[in-house]
VOGU-3710 file (C-alpha; in Angstrom, 3 decimals, decimal comma):
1> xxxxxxxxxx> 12,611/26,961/23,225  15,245/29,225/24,290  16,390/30,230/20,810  12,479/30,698/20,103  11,712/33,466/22,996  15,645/34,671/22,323  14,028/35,479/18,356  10,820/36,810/19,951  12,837/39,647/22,006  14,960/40,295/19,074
11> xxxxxxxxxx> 11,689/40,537/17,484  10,234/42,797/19,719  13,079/44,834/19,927  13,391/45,621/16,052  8,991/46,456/16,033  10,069/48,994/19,310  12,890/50,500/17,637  10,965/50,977/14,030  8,133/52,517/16,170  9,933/54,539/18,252
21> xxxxxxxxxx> 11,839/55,898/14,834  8,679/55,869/13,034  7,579/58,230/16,075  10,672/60,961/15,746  10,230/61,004/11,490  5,980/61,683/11,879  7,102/64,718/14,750  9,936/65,870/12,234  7,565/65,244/9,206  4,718/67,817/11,377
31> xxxxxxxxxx> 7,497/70,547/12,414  8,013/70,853/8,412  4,479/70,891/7,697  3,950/73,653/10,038  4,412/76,231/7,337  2,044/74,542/4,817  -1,014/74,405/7,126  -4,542/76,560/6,483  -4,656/77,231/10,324  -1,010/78,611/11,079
41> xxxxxxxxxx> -1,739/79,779/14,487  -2,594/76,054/15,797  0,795/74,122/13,984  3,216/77,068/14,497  5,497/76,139/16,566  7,756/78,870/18,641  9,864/76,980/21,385  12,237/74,712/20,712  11,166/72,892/23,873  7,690/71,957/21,877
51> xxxxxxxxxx> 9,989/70,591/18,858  11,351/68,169/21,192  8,535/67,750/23,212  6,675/66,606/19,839  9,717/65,003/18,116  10,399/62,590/21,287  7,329/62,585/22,746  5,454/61,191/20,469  8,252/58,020/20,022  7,744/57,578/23,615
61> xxxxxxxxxx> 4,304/57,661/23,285  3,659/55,186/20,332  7,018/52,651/21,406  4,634/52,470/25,247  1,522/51,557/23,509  3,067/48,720/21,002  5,222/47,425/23,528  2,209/47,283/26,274  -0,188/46,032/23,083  2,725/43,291/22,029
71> xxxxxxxxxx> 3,110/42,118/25,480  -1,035/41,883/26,473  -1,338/40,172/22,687  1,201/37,641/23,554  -0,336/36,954/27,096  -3,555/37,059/26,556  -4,074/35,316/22,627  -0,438/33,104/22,479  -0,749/32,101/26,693  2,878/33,045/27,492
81> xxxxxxxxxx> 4,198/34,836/30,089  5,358/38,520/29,933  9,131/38,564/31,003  10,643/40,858/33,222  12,387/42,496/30,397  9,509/43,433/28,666  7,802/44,260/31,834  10,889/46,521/32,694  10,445/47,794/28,873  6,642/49,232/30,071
91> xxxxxxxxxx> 7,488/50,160/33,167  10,489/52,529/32,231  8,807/54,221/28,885  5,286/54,059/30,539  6,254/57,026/33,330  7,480/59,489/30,528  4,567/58,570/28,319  2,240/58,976/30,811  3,769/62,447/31,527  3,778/63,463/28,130
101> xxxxxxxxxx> -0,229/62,124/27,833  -0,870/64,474/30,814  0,680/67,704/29,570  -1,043/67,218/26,236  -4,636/66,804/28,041  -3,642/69,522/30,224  -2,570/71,696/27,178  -5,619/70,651/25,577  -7,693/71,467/28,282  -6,171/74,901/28,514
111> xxxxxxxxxx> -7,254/75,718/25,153  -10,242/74,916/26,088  -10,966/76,636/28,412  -10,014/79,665/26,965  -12,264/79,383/23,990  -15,445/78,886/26,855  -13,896/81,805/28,635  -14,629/84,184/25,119  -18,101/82,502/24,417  -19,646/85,209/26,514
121> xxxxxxxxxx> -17,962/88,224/24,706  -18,789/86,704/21,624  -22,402/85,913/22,430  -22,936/89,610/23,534  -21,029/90,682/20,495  -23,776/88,649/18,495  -26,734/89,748/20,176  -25,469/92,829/19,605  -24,772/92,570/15,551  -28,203/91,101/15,235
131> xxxxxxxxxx> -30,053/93,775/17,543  -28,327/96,579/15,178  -29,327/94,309/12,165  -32,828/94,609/13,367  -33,147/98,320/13,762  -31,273/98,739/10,398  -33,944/96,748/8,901  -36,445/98,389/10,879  -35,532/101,887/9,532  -34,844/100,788/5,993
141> xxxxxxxxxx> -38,671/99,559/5,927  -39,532/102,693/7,731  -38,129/105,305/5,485  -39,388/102,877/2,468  -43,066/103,123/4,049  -42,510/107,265/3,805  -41,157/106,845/0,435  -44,207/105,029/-0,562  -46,868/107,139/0,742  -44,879/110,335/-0,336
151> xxxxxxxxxx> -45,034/108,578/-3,732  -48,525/107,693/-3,845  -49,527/111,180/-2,646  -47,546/112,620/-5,604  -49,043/110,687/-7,976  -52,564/111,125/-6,088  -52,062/115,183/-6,602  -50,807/114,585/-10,108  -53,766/112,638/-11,214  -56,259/115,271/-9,218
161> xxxxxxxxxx> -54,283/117,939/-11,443  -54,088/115,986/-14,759  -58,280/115,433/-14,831  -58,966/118,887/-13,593  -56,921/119,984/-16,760  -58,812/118,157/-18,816  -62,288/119,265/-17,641  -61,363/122,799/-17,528  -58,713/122,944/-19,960  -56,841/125,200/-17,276
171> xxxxxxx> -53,623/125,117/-16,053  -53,168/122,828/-12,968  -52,490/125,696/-9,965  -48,668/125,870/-8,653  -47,696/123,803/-6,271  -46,723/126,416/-3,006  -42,741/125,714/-2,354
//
């Protein structure tokens, strides 16, 4: 029994480590990737701080969950006990992880925020590219309307000249410039 739950910690322990390494390559993999992505202004990163904010953080992160997901499998589905190690394990990684799940909501919530704090602008802005849209339309149909009737009155006075040539056989009278 003892060499069994002495196997299961070692067990543990390797799964922790892998994530927690797992965590640091998929932040290092992202920093690299930064340069590659369509939207540069959401992966560029300038601060060194974010680097290691997304390079450890995201260990932390990911090592909390499958250590608190091991532990509630274990005593929940296989009826043992969690030990005080592990417990110790959740408790120590769980404060920075919860930290580090706050100032990403919080970041993400900043972001936010600022995009509802343009909608106005923007909404204006688009009532006012449609309103000029409108009258642009409005005086393209306009001066097409003039163009039309100006057209039709030509042709009108043309036709008027053209048959009163033909009856008469006289030359249609000059048009007064």
């Amino acid at each position: 029994m003892v060499r069994a739950t002495l196997w299961n910690e070692y067990l543990l322990t390797g799964i922790y480590t892998i994530c927690f390494l797992m965590g640091a390559l998929l932040g290092k993999v992202l920093i690299r990737h930064k340069g590659s992505g369509k939207n540069m202004a959401q992966m560029k990163m300038t601060n060194p701080n974010e680097t290691l904010m997304l390079t450890f953080g995201m260990g932390v992160v990911m090592a909390w969950v499958v250590i608190a997901a091991t532990a509630s499998y274990f005593s929940i589905v296989e009826q043992r006990d969690i030990s005080d190690s592990q417990l110790t394990v959740i408790g120590l990684l769980g404060g920075p992880a919860l930290l580090i799940i706050t100032s990403v909501l919080d970041l993400f919530k900043g972001k936010e925020s600022a995009k509802i704090a343009v909608l106005p602008d923007r909404l204006s802005a688009d009532v006012q590219a449609t309103d000029a849209e409108k009258t642009h339309v409005r005086l393209l149909e306009e001066f097409k309307m003039k163009h039309d009737l100006e057209m039709e009155k030509m042709q009108k006075k043309h036709t008027l000249d053209m048959e009163a040539y033909q009856i008469t056989n006289a030359k249609p009278k000059e048009a007064k410039k």
